[in-house]
C-alpha positions as CSV (number, residue, x, y, z in Angstrom):
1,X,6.3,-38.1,-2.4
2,X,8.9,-35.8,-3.1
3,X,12.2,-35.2,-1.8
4,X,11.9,-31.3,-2.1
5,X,10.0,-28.6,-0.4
6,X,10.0,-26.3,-2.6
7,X,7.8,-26.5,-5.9
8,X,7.4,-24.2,-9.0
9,X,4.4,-23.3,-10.4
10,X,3.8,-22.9,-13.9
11,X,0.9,-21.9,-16.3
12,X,0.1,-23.1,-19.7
13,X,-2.0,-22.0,-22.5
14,X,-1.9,-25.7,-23.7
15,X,-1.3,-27.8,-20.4
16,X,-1.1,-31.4,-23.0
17,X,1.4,-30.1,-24.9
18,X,3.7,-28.9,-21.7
19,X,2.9,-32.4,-19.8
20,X,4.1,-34.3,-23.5
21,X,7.1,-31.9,-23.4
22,X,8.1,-31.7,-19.9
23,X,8.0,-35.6,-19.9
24,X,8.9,-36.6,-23.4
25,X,11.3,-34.5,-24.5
26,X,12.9,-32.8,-20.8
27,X,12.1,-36.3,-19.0
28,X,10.5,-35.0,-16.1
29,X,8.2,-38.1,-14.7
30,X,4.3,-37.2,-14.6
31,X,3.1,-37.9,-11.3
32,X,-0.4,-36.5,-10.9
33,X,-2.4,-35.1,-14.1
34,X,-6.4,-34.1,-13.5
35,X,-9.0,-32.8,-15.9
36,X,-11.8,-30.6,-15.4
37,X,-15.5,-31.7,-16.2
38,X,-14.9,-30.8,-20.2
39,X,-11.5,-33.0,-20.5
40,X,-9.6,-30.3,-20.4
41,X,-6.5,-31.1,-17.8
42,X,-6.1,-27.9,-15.2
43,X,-3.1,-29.5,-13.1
44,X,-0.5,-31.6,-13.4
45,X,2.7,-32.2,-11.3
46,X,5.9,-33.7,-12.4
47,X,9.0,-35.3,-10.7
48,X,12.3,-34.9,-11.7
49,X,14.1,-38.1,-11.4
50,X,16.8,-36.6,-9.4
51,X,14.6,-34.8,-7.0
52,X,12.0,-32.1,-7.4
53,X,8.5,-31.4,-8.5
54,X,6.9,-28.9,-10.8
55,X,3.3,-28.2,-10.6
56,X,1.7,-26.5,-13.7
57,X,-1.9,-25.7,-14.6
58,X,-4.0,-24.0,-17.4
59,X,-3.9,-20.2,-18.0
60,X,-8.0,-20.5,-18.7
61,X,-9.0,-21.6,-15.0
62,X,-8.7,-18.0,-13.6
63,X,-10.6,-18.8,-10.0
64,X,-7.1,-18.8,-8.0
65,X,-4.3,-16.8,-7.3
66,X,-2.2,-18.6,-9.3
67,X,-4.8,-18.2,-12.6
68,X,-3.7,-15.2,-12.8
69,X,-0.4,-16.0,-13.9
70,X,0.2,-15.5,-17.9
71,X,2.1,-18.4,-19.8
72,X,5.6,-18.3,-20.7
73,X,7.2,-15.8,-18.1
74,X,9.2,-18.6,-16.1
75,X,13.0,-20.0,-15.6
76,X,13.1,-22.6,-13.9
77,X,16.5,-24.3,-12.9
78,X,17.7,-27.6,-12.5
79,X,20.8,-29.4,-11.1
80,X,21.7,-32.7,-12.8
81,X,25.2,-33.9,-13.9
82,X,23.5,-34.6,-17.1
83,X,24.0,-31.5,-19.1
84,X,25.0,-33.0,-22.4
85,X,22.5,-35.7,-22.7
86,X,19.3,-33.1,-21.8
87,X,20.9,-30.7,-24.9
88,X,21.0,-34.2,-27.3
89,X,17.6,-34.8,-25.8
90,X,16.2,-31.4,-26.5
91,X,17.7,-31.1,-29.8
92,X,16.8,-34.8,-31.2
93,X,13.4,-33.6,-30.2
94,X,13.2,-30.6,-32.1
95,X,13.3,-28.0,-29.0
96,X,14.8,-24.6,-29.2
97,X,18.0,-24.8,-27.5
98,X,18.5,-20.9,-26.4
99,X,21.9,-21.5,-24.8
100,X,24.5,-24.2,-26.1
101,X,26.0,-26.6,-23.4
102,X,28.6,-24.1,-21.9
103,X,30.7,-22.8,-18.6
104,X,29.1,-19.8,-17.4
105,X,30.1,-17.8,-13.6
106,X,26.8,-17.7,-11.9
107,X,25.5,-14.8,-9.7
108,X,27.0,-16.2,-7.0
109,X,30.3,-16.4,-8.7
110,X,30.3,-19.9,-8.8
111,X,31.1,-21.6,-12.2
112,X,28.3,-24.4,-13.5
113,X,28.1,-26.0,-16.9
114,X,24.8,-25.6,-18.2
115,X,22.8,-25.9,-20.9
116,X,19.3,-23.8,-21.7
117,X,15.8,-25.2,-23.3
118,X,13.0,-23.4,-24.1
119,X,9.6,-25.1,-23.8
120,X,6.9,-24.1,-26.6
121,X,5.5,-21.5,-24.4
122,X,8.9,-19.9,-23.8
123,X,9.6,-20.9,-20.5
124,X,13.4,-21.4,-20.0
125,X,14.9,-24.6,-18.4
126,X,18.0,-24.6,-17.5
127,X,19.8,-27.9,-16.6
128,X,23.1,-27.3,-15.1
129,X,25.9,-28.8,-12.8
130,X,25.7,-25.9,-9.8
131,X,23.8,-27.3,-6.4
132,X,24.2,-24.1,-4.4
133,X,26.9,-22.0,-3.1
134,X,29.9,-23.2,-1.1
135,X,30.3,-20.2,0.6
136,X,29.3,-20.6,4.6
């Protein structure tokens, strides 16, 4: 169960590499992973430890609305206090960091410190400190 109603879905051109990344390297908790008849795993969800869930699934099962969606076109964000240790996460693992731990003034105009990480299909996951506008 999840503590969020709101999940993003993502597709993958090689849905075991993303799960390995997303848990291995981002630490993102797998949760459900299923395989078609040939082994070849369709969907998978993962939890964020601090709340959340991210459902992904394979860019080659095209009988859905979603299987229509092309690889590597997402952002996703995340709120976690724990900026710093995702970017020496990432970056002891290898992953392209494509923005430095920094202070940045959101669209909102609220300031978060952030860091960016791109997955090997060129998602970007940001992990920053901002959990929604103050404003009322």
């Amino acid at each position: 169960m999840s503590d969020s109603a709101v999940w993003p879905v993502l597709h993958y051109d090689d849905t075991r590499a993303a799960l390995r990344f997303l848990v291995d390297v981002l630490g993102f908790e797998q949760h459900v992973a299923v395989c078609d008849e040939g082994g070849e795993l369709v969907h998978a969800e993962v939890r964020w430890p601090e709340g959340g869930m991210v459902v992904f699934g394979s860019t080659t099962h095209k009988d859905s609305v979603h299987g229509r969606m092309p690889a590597g076109v997402n952002a996703v964000y995340i709120a976690t206090e724990e900026v710093d240790a995702m970017y020496e996460r990432a970056r002891h693992a290898g992953a392209t960091v494509a923005e430095q731990p920094q202070e940045a003034r959101l669209g909102s105009g609220e300031r978060s410190y952030l860091v960016t990480i791109e997955d090997p299909e060129r998602n970007l996951w940001t992990f920053g400190t901002y959990r929604g506008t103050r404003r009322s």
